[in-house]
DOKOLLUM-8704 format. One record per residue: x, y, z of N, C-alpha, C in turn. Coordinates in steps of 0.05 Angstrom, whole numbers, plus 5000, padded with zeros to 4 digits. Layout:
// DOKOLLUM-8704
XYZXYZXYZ
...
//
This chain:
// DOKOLLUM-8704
396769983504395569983530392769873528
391869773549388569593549387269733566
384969833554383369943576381669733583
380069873605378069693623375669763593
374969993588372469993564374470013538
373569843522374169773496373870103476
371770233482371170463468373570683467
375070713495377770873504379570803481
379970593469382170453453382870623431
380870803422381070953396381671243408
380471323430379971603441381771753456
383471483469385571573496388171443483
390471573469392771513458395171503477
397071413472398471453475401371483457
400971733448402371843425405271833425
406771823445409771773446409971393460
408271273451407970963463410070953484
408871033507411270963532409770793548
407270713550406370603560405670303540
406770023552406969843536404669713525
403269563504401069583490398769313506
400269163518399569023547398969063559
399669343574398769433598396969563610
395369433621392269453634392069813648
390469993636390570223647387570373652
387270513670385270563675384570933683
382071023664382671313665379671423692
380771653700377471713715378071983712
375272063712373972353697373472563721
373672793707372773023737370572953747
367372863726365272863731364672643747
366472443752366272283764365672323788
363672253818363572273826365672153849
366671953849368071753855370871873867
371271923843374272093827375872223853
375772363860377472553872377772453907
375772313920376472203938378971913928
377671783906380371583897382571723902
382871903881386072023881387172113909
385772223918386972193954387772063969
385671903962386671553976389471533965
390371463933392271363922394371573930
394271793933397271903936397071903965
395471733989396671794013397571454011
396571293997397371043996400670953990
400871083960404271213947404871313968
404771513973406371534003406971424029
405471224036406271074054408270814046
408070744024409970534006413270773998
412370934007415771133996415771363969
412571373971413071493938413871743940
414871833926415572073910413472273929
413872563952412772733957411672883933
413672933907412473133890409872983876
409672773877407972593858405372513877
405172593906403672573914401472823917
404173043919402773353914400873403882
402473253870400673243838397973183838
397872903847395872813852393872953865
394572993888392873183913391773413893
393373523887392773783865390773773843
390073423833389373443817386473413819
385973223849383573113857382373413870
384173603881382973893890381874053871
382973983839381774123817378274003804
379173813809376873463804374873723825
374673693853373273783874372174043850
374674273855372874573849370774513816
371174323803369974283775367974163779
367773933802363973783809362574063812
364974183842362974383847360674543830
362774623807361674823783358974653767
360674403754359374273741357474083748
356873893772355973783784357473613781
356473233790358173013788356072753765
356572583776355172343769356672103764
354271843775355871513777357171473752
358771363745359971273730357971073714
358771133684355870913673357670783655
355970683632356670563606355270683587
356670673564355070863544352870663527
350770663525348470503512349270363497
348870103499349969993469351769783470
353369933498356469863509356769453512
358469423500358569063502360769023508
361468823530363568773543365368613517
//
């Protein structure tokens, strides 16, 4: 799998390789500020294309957890880590 940051390549596995080593993937974090309004967007989006109700409830569920953890923890923009070279 290819991430968007090169650094993920070592950190974010995929241990049963079901995901093919080509394919462009992209991760976002609780702390993300961003984050949890995306995933809302995307499971009302999947849902309008036919997706899967339970897979939209996941989602929803997960961006509601994303929410109660800024709360706790705070948020912040999405950065690059120092150093970071495209």
């Amino acid at each position: 799998m290819i991430h968007a940051r090169e650094d993920y390549t070592e950190r974010i596995q995929d241990s049963k390789n079901l995901i093919p080593e080509d394919e462009p993937v992209f991760l976002l974090r609780g702390q993300d500020a961003l984050a949890p309004s995306l995933l809302l967007d995307w499971a009302s989006r999947m849902r309008s294309l036919g997706g899967d109700p339970a897979m939209a409830d996941l989602v929803r569920a997960q961006a509601n957890r994303m929410i109660i953890w800024q709360n706790t923890n705070g948020v912040k923009v999405p950065d690059l880590p120092k150093g970071f070279k495209q």
